[in-house]
C-alpha positions in Angstrom: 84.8 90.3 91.9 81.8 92.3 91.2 80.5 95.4 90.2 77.9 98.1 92.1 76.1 100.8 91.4 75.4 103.8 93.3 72.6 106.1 92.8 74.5 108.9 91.5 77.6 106.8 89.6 79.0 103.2 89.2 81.2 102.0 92.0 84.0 99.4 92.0 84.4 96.5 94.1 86.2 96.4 97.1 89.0 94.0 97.6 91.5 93.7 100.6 95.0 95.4 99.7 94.2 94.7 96.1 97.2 94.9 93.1 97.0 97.0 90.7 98.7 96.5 87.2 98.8 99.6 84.4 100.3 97.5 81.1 101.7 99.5 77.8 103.6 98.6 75.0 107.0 100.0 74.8 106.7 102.3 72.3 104.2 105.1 72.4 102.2 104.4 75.4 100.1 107.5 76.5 102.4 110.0 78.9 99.7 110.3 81.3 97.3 107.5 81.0 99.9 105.6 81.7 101.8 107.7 84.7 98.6 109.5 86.5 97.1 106.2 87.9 100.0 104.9 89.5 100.9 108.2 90.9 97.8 109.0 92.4 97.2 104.9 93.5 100.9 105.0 95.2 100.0 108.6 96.7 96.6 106.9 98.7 98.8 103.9 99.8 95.8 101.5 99.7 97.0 99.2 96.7 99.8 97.2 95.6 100.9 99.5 92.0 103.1 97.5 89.3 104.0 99.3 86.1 103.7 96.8 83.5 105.7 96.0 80.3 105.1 93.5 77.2 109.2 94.3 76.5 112.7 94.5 78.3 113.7 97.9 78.5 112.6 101.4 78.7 109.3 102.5 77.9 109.4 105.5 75.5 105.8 107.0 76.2 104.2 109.8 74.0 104.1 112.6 73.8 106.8 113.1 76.5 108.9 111.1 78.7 110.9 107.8 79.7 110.8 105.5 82.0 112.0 102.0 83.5 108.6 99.6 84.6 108.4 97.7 87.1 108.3 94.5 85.4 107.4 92.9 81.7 103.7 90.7 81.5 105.8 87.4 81.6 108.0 89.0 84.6 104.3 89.8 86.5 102.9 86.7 85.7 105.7 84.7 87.4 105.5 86.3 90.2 101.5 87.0 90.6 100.0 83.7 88.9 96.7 84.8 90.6 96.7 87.4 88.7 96.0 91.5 89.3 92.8 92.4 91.3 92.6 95.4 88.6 94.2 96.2 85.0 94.2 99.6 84.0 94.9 100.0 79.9 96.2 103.2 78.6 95.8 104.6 75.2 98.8 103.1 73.1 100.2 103.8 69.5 98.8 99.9 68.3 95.3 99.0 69.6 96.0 95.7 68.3 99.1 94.8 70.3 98.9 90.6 70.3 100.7 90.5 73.4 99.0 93.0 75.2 95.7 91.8 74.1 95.7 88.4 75.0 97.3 89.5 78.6 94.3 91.6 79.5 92.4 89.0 78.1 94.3 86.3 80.5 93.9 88.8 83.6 90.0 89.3 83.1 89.6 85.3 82.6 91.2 85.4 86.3 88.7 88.0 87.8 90.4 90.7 87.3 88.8 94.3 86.6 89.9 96.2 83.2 89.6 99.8 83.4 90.6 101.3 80.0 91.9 105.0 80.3 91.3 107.3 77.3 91.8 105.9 73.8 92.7 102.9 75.7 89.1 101.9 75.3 90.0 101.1 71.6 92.7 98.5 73.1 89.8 97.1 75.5 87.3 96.7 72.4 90.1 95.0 70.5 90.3 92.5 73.0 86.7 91.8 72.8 86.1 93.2 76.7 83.6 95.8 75.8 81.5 93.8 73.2 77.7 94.4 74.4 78.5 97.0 77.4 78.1 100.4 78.0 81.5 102.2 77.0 82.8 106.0 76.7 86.7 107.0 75.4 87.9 110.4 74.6 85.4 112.4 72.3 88.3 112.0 69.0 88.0 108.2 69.8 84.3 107.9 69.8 83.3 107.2 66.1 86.1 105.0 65.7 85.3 102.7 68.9 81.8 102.7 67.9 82.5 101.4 64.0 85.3 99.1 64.9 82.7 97.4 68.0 79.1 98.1 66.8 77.8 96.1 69.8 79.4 98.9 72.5 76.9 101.2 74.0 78.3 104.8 73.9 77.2 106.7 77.0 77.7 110.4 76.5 78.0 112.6 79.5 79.9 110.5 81.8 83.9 110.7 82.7 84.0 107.1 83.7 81.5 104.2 82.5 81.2 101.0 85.0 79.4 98.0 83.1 80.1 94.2 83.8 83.5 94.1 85.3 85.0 96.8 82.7 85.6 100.5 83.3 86.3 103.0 80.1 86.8 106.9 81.0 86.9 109.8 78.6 90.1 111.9 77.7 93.3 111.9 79.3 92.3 113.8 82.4 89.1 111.4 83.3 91.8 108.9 85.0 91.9 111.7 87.9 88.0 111.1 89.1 88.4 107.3 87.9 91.0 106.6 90.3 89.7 108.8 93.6 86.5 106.5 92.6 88.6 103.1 92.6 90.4 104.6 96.0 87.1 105.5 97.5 85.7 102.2 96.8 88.9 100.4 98.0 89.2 102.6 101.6 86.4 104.7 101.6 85.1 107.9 101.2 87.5 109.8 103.6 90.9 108.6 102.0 89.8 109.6 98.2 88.8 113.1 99.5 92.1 113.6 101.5 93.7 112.2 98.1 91.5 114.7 96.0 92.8 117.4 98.3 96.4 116.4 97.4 95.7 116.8 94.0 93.9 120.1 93.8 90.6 118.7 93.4 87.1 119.5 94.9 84.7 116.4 93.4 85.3 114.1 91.1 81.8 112.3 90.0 81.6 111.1 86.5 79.7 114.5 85.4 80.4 115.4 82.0 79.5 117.9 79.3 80.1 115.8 76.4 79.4 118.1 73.7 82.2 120.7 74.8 84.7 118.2 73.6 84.7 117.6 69.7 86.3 118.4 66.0 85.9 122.4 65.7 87.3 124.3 62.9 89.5 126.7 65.8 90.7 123.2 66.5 91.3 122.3 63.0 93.1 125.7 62.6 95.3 125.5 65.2 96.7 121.9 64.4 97.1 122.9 60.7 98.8 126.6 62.0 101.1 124.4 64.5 102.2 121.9 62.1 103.2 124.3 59.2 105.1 126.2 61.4 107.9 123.9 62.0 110.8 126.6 62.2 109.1 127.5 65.4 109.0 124.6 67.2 111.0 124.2 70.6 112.8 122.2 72.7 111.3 122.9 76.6 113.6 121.7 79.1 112.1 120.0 82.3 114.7 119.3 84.6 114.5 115.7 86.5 114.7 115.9 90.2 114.6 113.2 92.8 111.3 112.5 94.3 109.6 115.0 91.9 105.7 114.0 91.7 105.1 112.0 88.9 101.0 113.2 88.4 102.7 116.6 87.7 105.2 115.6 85.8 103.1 113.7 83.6 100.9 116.3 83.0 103.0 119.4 82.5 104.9 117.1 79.9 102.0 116.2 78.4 100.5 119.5 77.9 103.6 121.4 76.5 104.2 118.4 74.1 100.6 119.2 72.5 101.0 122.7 71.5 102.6 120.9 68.1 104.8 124.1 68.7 106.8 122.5 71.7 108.0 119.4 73.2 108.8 118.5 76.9 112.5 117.6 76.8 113.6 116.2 80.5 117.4 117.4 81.5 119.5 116.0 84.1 123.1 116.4 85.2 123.6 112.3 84.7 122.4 110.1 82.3 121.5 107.4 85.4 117.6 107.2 86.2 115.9 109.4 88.6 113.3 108.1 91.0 109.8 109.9 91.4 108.1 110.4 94.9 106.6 106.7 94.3 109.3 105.1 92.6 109.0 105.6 88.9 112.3 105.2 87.3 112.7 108.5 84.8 115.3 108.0 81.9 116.7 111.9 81.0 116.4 113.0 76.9 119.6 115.0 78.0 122.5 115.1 79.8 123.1 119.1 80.5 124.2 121.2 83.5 121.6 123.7 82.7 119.0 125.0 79.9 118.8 128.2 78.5 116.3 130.1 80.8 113.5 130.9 78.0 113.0 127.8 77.1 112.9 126.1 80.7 109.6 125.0 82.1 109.2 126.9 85.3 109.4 124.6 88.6 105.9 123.1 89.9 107.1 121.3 92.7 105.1 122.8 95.6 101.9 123.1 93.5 99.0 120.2 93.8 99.4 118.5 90.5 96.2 120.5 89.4 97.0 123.7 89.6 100.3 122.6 88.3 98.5 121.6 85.0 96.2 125.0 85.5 99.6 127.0 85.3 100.8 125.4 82.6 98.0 126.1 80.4 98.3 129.9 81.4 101.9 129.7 80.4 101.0 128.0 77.1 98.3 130.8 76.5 101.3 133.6 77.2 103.7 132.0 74.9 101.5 130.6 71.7 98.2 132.3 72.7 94.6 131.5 74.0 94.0 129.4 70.7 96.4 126.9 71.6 95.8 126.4 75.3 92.3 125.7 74.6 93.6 123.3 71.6 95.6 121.4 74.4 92.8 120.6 76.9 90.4 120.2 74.0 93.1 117.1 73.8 93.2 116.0 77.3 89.5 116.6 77.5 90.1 118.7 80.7 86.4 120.2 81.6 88.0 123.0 83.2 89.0 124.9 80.5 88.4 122.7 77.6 84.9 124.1 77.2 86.1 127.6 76.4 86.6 126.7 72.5 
């Protein structure tokens, strides 16, 4: 497999009915780095999705959420000795995860293409991927990638970087344009728009105002504010529902779990797993019949998972204030109101 270039932004290689494997460690793999890509692949239907394990067992992901993957690395490689078409490599709490490292490493030996989402980058550089190539990861991860790897090329003001069989994206949100680009190049231009439209979304080139994104003292402020105030911190309760979307899920969880006043806490009446509208197994925090009404996220089932993620921010802003929305997309690097601080 190769890599091509448009004139306006790197475009991925086209395979027939390629499979698609998004690998995480068990413990602290990103919510949505790890959740968005196979939702939105499984949503186009033009790719074979596994989620991907190094462990037995659940994956507890961070901040929010639990879930059952589809297989573990030695499980995958049993049964797909060829190997994934692509490997898509989430930000994780251990960058330097031996197992995880040498499997991406095994999978790009075998052709396949390693798109690192996020912070993820870091776990790409440590697996000596990126050395020489043109990289980007979320603007917190930047100075870090760039002294760990001196070799990597930092490219500012792109959401996704294509160089040499490797694909890096900037913060959490970038894996929405990354993926209608790797749907796009797999089935064409019409099925990532109709996909886009699913999600709420207009475009999604590799455009990018860098420079919104960084350290700022508001930023500073609100993290310190949050964290002192630990008497104030909640529990909200997201109930779990069969067939619920998964890209919304992941990123309403994800948001309210980032105030550093609040956590995402899912409910259901059973402690068995609940299966998502593409077949991600979700593990409850909580057995309850019900959750105090103040401190229940509202329902976002019949919203695109955009404007799901647009609400919750407005809700954020009514119950902590405008300082700490803008601190949570300032953490998923989400353009749309990120650059507001």
């Amino acid at each position: 497999m190769s890599l091509a270039a448009s004139a306006n932004h790197p475009c991925l290689s086209v395979v027939k009915r390629p499979l698609v494997a998004i690998i995480g460690i068990n413990d602290a793999t990103e919510t949505t780095d790890y959740l968005m890509p196979y939702g939105i692949l499984k949503r186009a239907d033009v790719a074979d999705v596994m989620t991907v394990a190094t462990q037995p067992g659940p994956m507890t992901l961070f901040p929010a959420l639990s879930v059952e993957p589809d297989a573990t690395v030695a499980a995958f490689d049993a049964r797909h000795p060829q190997g994934a078409d692509y490997v898509i490599v989430p930000a994780m709490s251990r960058d330097d995860d031996p197992a995880v490292l040498e499997w991406i490493r095994r999978q790009s030996a075998k052709g396949a293409i390693v798109i690192g989402i996020c912070a993820g980058a870091k776990v790409v550089g440590a697996s000596g991927l990126l050395d020489g190539k043109r990289a980007t990861t979320h603007w917190y991860s930047v100075g870090e990638l760039r002294d760990r790897h001196p070799s990597i090329r930092y490219v500012a003001d792109r959401r996704f970087v294509v160089d040499q069989g490797v694909a890096t994206t900037t913060g959490i949100t970038a894996s929405m344009p990354m993926m209608l680009t790797l749907i796009e190049a797999i089935a064409g231009r019409q099925k990532a728009e109709a996909v886009a439209t699913e999600l709420g979304l207009t475009g999604w080139d590799a455009r990018h105002a860098s420079a919104a994104f960084k350290f700022t003292r508001p930023f500073a402020l609100t993290a310190i504010r949050s964290t002192l105030a630990f008497w104030d911190h909640e529990q909200m309760g997201l109930e779990l529902t069969p067939g619920m979307d998964e890209v919304s899920l992941a990123l309403v969880a994800d948001a309210w779990s980032r105030t550093y006043r609040s956590r995402a806490v899912t409910v259901s009446g059973t402690n068995e797993a609940i299966t998502s509208r593409n077949g991600i197994r979700f593990l409850p925090d909580q057995v309850a019949a019900s959750w105090p009404s103040e401190r229940r996220i509202a329902s976002f089932e019949h919203q695109p998972p955009v404007e799901a993620l647009d609400q919750t921010l407005r809700n954020i802003a009514d119950r902590y204030g405008t300082g700490t929305k803008d601190f949570v997309a300032m953490q998923l690097e989400y353009p749309k109101q990120g650059a507001s601080q």
